[in-house]
C-alpha positions as CSV (number, residue, x, y, z in Angstrom):
1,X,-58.1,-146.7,29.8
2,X,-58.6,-150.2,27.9
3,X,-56.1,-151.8,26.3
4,X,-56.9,-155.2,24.2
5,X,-53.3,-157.0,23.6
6,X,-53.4,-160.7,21.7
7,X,-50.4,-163.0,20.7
8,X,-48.0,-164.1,20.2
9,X,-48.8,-167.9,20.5
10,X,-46.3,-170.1,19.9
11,X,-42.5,-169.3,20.9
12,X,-41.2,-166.1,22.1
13,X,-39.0,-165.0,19.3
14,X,-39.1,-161.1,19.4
15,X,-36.1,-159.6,18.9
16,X,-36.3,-157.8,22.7
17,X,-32.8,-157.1,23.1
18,X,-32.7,-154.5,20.0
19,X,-35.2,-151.7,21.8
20,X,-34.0,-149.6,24.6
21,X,-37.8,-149.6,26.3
22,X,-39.1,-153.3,26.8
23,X,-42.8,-154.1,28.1
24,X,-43.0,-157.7,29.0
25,X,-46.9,-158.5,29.9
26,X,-47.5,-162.3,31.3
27,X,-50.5,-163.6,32.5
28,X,-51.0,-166.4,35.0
29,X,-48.9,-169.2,33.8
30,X,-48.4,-167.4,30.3
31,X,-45.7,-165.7,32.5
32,X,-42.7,-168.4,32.0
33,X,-41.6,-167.0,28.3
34,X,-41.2,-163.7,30.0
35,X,-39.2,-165.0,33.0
36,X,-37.2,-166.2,30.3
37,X,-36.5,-163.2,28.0
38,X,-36.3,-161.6,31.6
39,X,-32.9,-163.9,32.0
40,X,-31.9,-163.3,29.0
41,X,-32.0,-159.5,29.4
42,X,-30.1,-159.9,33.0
43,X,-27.9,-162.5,31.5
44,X,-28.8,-164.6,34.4
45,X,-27.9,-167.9,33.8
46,X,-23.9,-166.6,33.3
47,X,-21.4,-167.0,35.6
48,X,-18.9,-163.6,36.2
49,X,-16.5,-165.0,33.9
50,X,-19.1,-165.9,30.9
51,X,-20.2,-162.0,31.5
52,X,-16.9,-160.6,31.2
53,X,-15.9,-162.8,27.9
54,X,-19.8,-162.7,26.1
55,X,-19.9,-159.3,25.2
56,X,-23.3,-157.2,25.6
57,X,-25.3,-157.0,22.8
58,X,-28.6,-155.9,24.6
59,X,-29.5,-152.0,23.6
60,X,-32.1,-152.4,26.5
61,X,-32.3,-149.2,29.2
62,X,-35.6,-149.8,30.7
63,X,-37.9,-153.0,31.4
64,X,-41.6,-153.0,32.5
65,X,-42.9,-156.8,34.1
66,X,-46.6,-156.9,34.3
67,X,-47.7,-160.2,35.7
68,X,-51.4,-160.3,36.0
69,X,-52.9,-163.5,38.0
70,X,-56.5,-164.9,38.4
71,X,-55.9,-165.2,42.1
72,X,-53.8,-165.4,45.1
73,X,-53.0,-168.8,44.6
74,X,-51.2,-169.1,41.3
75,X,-48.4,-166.4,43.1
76,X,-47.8,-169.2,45.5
């Protein structure tokens, strides 16, 4: 199986929290928008009493990370 996958460049601004399968693909350091839609999907950055007054909005069920790296090193 081969897959080709290009873009987006530029800011993350898909509209992830909509879909109820999510497939977040980084590679190397191209990982740090998907750590970030990642917390946003966890609602990480809330504290217990944000999470109980912010509502849910996120139709998400499932979530797929695929973080491919060059070599052992950039994990460290």
């Amino acid at each position: 199986l081969w897959i080709r996958v290009d873009g987006p460049y530029g800011g993350f601004s898909l509209p992830h929290r909509r879909y109820p399968v999510v497939v977040l693909v980084g590679g190397g350091v191209g990982v740090t928008p998907m750590v970030a839609a990642l917390k946003d999907l966890y609602r990480v950055a809330m504290t217990e009493r944000m999470r109980r007054a912010v509502p849910k909005t996120s139709h998400v069920e499932r979530v797929y990370f695929v973080w491919s790296c060059p070599d052992v090193e950039t994990y460290a």
